[in-house]
LUMTORMI-963657 format. One line per field, with one value per atom (N, C-alpha, C, CB): x, y, z; residue number from 1; atom name. Coordinates in steps of 0.001 Angstrom, whole numbers, plus 500000, padded with zeros to 6 digits. Glycine has a CB too. Layout:
<nodes>
east: [X | ...]
north: [Y | ...]
up: [Z | ...]
pos: [NUM | ...]
site: [CA | ...]
</nodes>
This chain:
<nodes>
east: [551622 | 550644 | 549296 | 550553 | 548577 | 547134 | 546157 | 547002 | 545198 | 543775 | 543409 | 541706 | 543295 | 542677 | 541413 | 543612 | 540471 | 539292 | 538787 | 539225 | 539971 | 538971 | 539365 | 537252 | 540121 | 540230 | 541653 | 539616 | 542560 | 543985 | 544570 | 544621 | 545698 | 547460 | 547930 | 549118 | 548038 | 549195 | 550343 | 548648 | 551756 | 552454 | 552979 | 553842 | 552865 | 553224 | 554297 | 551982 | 555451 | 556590 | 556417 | 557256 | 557084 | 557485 | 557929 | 558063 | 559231 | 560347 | 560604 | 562249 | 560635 | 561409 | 562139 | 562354 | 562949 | 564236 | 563488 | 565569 | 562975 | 562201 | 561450 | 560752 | 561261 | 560707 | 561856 | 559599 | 563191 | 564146 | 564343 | 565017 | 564858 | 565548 | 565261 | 564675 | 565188 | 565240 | 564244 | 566831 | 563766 | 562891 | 563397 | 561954 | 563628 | 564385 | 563383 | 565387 | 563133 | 562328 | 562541 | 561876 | 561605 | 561736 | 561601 | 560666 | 562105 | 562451 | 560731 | 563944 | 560076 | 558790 | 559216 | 557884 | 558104 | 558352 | 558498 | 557692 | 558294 | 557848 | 559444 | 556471 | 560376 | 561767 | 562835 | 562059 | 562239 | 562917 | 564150 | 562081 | 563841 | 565307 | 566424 | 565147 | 566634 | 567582 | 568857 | 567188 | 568311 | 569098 | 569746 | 568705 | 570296 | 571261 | 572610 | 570783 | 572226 | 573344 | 573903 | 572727 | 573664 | 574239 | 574995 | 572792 | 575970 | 576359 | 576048 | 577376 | 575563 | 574995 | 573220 | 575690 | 572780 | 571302 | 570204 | 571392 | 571028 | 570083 | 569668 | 570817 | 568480 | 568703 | 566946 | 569086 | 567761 | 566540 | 565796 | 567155 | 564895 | 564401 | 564845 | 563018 | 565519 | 565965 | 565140 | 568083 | 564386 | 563869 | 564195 | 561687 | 564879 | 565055 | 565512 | 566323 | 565894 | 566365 | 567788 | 566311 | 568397 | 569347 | 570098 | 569336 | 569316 | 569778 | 570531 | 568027 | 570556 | 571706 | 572064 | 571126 | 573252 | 573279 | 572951 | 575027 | 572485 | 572954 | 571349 | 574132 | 570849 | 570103 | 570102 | 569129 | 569594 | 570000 | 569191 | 570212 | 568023 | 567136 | 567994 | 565659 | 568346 | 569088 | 570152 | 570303 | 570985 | 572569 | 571480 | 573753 | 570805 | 570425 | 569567 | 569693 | 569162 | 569074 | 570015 | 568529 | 570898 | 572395 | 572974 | 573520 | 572856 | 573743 | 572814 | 574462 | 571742 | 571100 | 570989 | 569733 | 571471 | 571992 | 573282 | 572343 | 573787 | 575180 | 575300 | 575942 | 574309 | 574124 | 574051 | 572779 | 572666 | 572434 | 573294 | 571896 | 574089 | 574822 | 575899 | 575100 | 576573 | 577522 | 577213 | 577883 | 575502 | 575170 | 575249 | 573941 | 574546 | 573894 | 575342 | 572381 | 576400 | 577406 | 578553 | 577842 | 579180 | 580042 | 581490 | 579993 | 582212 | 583879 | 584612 | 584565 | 584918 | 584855 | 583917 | 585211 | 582848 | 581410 | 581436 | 579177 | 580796 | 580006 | 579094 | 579901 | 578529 | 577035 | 577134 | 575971 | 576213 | 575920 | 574996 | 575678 | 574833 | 573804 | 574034 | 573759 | 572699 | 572376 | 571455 | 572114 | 571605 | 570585 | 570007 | 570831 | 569096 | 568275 | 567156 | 568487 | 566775 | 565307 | 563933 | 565242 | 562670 | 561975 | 562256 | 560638 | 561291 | 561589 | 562530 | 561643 | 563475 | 565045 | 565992 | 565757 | 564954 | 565837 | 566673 | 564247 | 566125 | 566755 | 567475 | 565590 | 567520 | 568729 | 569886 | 568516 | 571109 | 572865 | 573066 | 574289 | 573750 | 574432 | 575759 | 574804 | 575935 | 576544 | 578290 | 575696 | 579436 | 580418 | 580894 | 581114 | 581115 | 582057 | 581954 | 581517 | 580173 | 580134 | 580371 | 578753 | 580554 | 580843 | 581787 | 581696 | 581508 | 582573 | 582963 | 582458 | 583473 | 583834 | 584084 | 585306 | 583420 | 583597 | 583511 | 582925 | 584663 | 585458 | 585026 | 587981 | 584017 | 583628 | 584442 | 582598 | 585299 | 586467 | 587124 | 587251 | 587879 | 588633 | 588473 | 589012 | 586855 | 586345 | 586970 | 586512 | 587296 | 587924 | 587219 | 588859 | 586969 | 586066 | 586384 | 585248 | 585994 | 586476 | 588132 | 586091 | 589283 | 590697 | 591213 | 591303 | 591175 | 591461 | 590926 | 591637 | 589817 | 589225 | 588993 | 587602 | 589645 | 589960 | 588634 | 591404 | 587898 | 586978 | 587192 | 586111 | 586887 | 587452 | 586446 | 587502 | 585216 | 584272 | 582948 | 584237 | 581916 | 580392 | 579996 | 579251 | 580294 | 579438 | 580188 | 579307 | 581307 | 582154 | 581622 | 583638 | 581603 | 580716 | 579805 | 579657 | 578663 | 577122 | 577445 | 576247 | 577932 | 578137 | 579030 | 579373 | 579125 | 580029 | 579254 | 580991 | 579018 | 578386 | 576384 | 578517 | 576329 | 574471 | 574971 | 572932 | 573896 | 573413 | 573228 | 572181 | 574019 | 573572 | 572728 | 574921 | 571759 | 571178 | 572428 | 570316 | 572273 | 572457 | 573792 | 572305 | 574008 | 575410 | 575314 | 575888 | 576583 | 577132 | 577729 | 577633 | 577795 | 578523 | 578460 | 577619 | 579587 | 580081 | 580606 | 580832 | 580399 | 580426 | 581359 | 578104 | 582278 | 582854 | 583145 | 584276 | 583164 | 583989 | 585113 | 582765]
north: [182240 | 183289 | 182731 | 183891 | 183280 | 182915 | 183978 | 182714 | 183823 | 185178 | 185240 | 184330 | 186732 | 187573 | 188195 | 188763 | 187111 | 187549 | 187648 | 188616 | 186249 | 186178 | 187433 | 186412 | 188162 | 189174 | 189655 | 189943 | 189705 | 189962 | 188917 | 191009 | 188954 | 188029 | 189010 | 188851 | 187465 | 188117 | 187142 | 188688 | 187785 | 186824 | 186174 | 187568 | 185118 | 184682 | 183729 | 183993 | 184186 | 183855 | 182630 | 184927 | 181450 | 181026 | 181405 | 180720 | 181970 | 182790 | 184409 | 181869 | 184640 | 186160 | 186120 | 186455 | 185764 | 185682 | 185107 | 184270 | 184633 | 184632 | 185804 | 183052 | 186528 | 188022 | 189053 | 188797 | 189058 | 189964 | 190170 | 189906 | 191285 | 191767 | 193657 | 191004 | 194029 | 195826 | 195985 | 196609 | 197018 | 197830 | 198740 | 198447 | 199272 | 200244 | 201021 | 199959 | 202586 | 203244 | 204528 | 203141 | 205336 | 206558 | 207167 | 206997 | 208045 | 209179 | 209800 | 210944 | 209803 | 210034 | 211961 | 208729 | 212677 | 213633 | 214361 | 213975 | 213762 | 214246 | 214050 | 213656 | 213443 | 213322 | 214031 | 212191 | 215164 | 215706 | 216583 | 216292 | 217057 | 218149 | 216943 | 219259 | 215466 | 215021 | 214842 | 214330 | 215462 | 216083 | 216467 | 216963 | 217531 | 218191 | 217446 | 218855 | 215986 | 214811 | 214214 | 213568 | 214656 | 213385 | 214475 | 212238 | 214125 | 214623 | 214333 | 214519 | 213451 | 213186 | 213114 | 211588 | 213613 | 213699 | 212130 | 214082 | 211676 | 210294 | 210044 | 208928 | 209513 | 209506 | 208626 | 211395 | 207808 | 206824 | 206235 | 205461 | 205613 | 205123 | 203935 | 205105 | 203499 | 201672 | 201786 | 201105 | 200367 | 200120 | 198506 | 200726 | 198505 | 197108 | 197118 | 196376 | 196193 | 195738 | 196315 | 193951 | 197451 | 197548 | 198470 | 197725 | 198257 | 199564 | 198473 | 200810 | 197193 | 196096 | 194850 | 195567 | 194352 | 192870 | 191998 | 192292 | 192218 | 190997 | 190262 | 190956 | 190160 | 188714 | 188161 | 188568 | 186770 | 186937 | 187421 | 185688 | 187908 | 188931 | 190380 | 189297 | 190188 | 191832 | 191640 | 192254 | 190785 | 190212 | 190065 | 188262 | 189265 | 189240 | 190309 | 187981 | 191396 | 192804 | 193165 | 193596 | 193296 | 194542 | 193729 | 194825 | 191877 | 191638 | 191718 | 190033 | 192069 | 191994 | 193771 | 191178 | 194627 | 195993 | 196210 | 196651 | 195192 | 195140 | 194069 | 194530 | 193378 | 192496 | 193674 | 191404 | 193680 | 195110 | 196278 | 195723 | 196964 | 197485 | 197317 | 197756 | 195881 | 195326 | 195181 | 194248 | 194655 | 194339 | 195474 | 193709 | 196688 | 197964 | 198518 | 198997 | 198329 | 199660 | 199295 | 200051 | 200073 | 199483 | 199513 | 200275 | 199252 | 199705 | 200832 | 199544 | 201506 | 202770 | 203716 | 203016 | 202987 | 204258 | 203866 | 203635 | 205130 | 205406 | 205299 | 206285 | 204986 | 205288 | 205673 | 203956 | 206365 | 207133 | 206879 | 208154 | 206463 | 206084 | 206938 | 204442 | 207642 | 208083 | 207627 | 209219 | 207483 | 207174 | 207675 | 206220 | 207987 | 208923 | 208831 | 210765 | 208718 | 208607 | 209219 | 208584 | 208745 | 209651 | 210604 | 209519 | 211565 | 213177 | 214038 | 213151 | 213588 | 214086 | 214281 | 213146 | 214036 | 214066 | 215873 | 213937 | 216622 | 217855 | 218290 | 219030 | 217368 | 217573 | 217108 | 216483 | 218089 | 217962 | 216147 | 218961 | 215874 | 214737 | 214636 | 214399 | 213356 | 213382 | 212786 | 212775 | 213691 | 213500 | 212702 | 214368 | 212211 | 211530 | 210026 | 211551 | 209930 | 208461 | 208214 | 207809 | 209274 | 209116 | 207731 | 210586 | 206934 | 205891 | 205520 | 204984 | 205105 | 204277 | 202976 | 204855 | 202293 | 200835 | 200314 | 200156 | 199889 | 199384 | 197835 | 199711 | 197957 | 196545 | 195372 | 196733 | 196353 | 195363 | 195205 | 195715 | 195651 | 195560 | 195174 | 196485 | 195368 | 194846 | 195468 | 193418 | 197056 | 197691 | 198675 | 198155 | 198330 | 199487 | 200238 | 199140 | 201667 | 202350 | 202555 | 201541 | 203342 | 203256 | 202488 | 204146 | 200970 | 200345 | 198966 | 200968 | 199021 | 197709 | 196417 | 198258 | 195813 | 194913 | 194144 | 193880 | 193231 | 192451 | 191245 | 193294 | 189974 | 189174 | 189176 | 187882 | 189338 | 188877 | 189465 | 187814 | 189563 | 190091 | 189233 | 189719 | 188370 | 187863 | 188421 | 186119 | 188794 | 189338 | 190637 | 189176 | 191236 | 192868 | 193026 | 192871 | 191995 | 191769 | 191795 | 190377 | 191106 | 190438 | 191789 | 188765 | 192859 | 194061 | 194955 | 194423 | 195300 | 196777 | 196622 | 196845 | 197831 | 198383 | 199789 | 197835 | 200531 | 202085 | 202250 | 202576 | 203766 | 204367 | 205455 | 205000 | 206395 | 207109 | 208675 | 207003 | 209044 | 210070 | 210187 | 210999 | 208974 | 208372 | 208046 | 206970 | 209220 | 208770 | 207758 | 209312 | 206953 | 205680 | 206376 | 203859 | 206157 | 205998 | 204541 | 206773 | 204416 | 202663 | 202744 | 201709 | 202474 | 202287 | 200940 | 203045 | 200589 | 199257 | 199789 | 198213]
up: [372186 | 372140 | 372596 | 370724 | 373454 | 373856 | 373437 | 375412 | 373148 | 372848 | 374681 | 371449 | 374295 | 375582 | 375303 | 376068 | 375826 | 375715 | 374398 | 376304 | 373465 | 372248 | 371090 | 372898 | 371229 | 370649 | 370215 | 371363 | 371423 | 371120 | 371399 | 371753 | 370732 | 370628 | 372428 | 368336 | 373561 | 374371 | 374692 | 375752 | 374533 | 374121 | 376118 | 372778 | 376340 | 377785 | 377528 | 378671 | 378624 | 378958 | 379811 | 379533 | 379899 | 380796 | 382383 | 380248 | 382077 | 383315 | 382813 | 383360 | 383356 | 383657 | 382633 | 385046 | 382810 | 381978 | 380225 | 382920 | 380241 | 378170 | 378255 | 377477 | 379205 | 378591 | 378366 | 379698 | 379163 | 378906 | 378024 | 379227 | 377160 | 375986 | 376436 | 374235 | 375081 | 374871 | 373874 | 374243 | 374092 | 373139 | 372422 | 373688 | 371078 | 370659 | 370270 | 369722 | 369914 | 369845 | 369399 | 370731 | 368604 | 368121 | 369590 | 366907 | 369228 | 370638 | 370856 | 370060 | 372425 | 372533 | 373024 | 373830 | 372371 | 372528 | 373944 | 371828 | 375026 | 375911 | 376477 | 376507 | 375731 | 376027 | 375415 | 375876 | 374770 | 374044 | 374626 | 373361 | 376403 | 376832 | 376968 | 378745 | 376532 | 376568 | 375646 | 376855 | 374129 | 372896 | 373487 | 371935 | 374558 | 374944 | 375281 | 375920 | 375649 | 376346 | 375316 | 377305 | 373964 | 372891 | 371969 | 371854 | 371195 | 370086 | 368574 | 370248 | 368661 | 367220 | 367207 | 366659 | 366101 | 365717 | 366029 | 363923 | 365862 | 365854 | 367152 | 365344 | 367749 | 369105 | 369338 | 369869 | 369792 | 370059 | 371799 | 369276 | 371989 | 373297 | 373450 | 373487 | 374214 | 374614 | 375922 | 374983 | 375962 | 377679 | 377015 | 378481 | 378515 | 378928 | 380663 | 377853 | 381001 | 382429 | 382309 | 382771 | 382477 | 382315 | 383306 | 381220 | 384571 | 385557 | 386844 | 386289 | 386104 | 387028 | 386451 | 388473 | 387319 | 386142 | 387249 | 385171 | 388747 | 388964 | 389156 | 390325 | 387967 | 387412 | 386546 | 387326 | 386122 | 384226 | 383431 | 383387 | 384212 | 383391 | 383084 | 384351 | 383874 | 383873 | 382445 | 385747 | 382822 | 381830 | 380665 | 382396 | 380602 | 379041 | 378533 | 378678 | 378617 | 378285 | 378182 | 378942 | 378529 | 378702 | 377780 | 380429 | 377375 | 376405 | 374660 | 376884 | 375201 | 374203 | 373531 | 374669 | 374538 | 374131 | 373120 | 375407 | 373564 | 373436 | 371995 | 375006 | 371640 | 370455 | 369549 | 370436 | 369612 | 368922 | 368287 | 369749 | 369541 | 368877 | 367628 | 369573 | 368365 | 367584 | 366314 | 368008 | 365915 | 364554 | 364027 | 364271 | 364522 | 363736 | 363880 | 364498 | 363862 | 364098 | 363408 | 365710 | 362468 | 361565 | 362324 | 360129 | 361975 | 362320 | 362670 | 361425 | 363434 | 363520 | 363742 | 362794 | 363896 | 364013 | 365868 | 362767 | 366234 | 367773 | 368107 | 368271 | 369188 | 369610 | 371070 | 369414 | 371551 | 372671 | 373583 | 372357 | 374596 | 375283 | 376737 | 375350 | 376744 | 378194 | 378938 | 378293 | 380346 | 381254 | 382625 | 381430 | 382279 | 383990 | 383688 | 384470 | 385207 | 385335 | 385020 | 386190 | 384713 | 383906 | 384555 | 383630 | 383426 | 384313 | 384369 | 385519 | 384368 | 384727 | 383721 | 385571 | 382408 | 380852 | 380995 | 378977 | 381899 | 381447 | 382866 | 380779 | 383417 | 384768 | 383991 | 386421 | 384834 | 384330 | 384360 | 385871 | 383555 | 383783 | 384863 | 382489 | 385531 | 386273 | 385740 | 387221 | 384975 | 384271 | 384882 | 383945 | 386041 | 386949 | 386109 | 388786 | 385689 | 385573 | 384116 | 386086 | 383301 | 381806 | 381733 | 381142 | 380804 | 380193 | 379140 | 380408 | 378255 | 376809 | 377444 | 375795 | 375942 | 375567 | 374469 | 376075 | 374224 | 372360 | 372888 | 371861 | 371665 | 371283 | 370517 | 370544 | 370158 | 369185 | 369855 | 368000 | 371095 | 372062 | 373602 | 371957 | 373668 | 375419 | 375944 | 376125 | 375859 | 376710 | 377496 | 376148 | 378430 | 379371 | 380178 | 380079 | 379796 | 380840 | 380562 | 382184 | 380981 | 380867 | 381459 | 381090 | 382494 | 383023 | 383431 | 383528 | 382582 | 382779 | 381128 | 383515 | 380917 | 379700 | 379707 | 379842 | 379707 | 379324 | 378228 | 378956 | 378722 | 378279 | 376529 | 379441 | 376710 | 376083 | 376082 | 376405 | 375337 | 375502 | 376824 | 373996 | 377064 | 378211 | 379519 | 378211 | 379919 | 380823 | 380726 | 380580 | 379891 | 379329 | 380376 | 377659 | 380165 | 380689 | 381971 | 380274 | 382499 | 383884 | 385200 | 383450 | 384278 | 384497 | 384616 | 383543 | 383486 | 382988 | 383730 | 380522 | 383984 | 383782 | 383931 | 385270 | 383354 | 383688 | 384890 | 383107 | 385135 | 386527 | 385772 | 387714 | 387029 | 386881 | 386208 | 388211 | 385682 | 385038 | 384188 | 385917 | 383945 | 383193 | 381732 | 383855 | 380777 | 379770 | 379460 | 379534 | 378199 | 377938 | 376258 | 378449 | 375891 | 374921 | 374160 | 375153 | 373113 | 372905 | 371120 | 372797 | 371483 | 369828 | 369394 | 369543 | 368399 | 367602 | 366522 | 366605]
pos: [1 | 1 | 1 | 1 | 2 | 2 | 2 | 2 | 3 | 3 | 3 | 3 | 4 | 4 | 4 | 4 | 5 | 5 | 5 | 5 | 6 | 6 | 6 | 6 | 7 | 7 | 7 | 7 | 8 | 8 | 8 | 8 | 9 | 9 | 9 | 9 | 10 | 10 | 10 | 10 | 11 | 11 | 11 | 11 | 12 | 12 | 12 | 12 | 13 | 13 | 13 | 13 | 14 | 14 | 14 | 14 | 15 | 15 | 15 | 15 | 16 | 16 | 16 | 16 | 17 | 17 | 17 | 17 | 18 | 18 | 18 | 18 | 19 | 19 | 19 | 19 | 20 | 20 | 20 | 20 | 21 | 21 | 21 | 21 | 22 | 22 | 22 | 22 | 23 | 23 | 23 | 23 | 24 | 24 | 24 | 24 | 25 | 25 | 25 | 25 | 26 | 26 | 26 | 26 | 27 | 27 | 27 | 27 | 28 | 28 | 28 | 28 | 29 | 29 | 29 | 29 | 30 | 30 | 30 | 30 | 31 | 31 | 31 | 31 | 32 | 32 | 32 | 32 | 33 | 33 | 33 | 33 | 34 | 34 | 34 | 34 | 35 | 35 | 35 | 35 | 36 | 36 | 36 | 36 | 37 | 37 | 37 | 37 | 38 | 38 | 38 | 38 | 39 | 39 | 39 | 39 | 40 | 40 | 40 | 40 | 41 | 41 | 41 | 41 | 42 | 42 | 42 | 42 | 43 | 43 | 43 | 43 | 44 | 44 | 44 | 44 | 45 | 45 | 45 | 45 | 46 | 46 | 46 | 46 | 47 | 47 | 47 | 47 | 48 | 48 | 48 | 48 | 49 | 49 | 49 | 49 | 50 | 50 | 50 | 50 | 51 | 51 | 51 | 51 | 52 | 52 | 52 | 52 | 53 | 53 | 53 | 53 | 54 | 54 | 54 | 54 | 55 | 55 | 55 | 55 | 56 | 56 | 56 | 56 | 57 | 57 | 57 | 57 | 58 | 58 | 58 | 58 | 59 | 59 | 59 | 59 | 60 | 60 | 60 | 60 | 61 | 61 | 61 | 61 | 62 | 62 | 62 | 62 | 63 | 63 | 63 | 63 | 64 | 64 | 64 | 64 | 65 | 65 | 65 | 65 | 66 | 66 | 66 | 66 | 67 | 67 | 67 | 67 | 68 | 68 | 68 | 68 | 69 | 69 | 69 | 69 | 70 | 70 | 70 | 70 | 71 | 71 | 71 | 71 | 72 | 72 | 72 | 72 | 73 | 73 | 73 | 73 | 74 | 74 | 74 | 74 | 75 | 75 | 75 | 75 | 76 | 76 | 76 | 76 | 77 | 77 | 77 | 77 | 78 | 78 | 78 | 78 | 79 | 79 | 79 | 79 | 80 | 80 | 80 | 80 | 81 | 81 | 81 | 81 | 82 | 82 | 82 | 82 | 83 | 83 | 83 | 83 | 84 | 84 | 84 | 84 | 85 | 85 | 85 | 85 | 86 | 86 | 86 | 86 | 87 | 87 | 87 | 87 | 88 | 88 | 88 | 88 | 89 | 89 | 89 | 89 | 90 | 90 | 90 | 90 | 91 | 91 | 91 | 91 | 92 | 92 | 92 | 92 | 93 | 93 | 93 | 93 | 94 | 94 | 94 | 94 | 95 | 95 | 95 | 95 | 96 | 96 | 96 | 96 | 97 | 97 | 97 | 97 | 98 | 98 | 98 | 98 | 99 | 99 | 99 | 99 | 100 | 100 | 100 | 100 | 101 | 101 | 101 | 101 | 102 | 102 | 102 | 102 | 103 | 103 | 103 | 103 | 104 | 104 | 104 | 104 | 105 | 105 | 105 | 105 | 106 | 106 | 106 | 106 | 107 | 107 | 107 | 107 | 108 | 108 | 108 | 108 | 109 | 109 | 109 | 109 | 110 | 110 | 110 | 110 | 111 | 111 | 111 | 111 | 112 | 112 | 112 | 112 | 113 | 113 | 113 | 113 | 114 | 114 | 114 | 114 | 115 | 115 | 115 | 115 | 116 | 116 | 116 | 116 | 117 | 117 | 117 | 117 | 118 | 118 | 118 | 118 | 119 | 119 | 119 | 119 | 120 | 120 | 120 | 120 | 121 | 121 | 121 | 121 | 122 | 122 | 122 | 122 | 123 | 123 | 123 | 123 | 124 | 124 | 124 | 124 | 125 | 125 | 125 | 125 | 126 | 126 | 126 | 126 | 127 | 127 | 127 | 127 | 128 | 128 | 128 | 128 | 129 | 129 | 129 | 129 | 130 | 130 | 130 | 130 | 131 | 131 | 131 | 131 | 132 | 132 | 132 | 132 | 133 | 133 | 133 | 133 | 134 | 134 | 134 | 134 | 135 | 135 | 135 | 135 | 136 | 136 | 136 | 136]
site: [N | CA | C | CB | N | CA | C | CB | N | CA | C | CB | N | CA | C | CB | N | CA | C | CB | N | CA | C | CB | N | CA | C | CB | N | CA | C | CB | N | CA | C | CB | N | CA | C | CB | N | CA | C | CB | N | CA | C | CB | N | CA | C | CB | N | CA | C | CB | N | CA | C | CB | N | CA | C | CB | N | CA | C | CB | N | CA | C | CB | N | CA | C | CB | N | CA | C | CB | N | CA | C | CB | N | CA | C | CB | N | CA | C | CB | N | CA | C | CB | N | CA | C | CB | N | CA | C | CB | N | CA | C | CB | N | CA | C | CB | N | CA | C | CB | N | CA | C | CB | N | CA | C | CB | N | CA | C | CB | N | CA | C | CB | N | CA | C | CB | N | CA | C | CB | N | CA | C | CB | N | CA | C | CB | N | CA | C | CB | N | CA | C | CB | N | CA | C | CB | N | CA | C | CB | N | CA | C | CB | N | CA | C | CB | N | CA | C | CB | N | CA | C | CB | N | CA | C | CB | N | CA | C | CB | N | CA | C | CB | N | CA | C | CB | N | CA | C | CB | N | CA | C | CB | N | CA | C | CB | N | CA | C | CB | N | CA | C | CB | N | CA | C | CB | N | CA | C | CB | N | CA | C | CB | N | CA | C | CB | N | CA | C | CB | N | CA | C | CB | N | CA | C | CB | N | CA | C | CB | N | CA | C | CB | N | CA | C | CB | N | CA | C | CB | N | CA | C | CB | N | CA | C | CB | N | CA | C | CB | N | CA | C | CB | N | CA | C | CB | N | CA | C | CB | N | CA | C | CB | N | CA | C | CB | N | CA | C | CB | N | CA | C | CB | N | CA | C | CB | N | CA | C | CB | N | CA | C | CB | N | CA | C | CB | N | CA | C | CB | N | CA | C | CB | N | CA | C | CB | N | CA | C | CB | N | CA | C | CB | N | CA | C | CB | N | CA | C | CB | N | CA | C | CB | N | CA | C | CB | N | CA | C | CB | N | CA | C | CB | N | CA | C | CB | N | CA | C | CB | N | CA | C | CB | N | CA | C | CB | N | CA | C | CB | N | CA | C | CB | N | CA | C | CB | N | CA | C | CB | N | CA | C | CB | N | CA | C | CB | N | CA | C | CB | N | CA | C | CB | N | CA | C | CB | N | CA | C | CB | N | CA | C | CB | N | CA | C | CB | N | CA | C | CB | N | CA | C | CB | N | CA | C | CB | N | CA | C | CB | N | CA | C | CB | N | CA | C | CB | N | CA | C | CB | N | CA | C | CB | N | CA | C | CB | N | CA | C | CB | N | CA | C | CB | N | CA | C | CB | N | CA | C | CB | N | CA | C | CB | N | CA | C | CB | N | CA | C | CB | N | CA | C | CB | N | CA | C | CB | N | CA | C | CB | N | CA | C | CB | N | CA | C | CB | N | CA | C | CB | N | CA | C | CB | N | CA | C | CB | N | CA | C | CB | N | CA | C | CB | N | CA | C | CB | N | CA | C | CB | N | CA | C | CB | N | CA | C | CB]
</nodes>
């Protein structure tokens, strides 16, 4: 941490990659026509690097999505994640790209097995207007 101008904490990274992770967040109101994409009430803001893997800034966000979940989500419970670009919270989703992924199983998608969370990372990012469904 260094003072900026004597006054504030700013925290400076080394690389790229020691700033990656996710932000989790109460839902900002101005995002609200995206309730329509989820089935359950709870519904939160994630920002991170997560719209590709191929950096390890990217992989360590998406595995650090994917930490996350695993901790916060019991056995049998779901979580829902949608993604599109600002703005666009109340444009159709695009079903084609809907997916599941069993965390207890690394099973993605109906045809794709996964060895491991780090095989996960190295796989998976958000497309623009794409459901993911995520169970353990």
């Amino acid at each position: 941490m260094k003072k900026n101008n004597g006054s504030k904490l700013v925290t400076v990274y080394e690389t790229e990659e020691d700033s990656s992770g996710i932000n989790v967040s109460n839902l900002d109101s101005g995002y609200e026509p995206v309730r329509d994409k989820f089935t359950t009430p709870f519904i939160y803001e994630v920002e991170g690097y997560l719209h590709n893997n191929n950096t390890a800034s990217h992989r360590k966000s998406i595995k650090a999505l994917f930490n996350f979940i695993d901790v916060h989500l019991l056995e049998g419970d779901l979580i829902e994640i949608y993604s599109c670009w600002d703005r666009h919270e109340g444009k159709e989703k695009d079903d084609s790209k809907d997916v599941v992924i069993n965390l207890s199983t690394f099973q993605f998608g109906k045809h794709l097995k996964l060895k491991d969370i780090n095989h996960l990372c190295e796989t998976f990012f958000l497309e623009d207007k794409q459901y993911v469904l995520v169970k353990k």
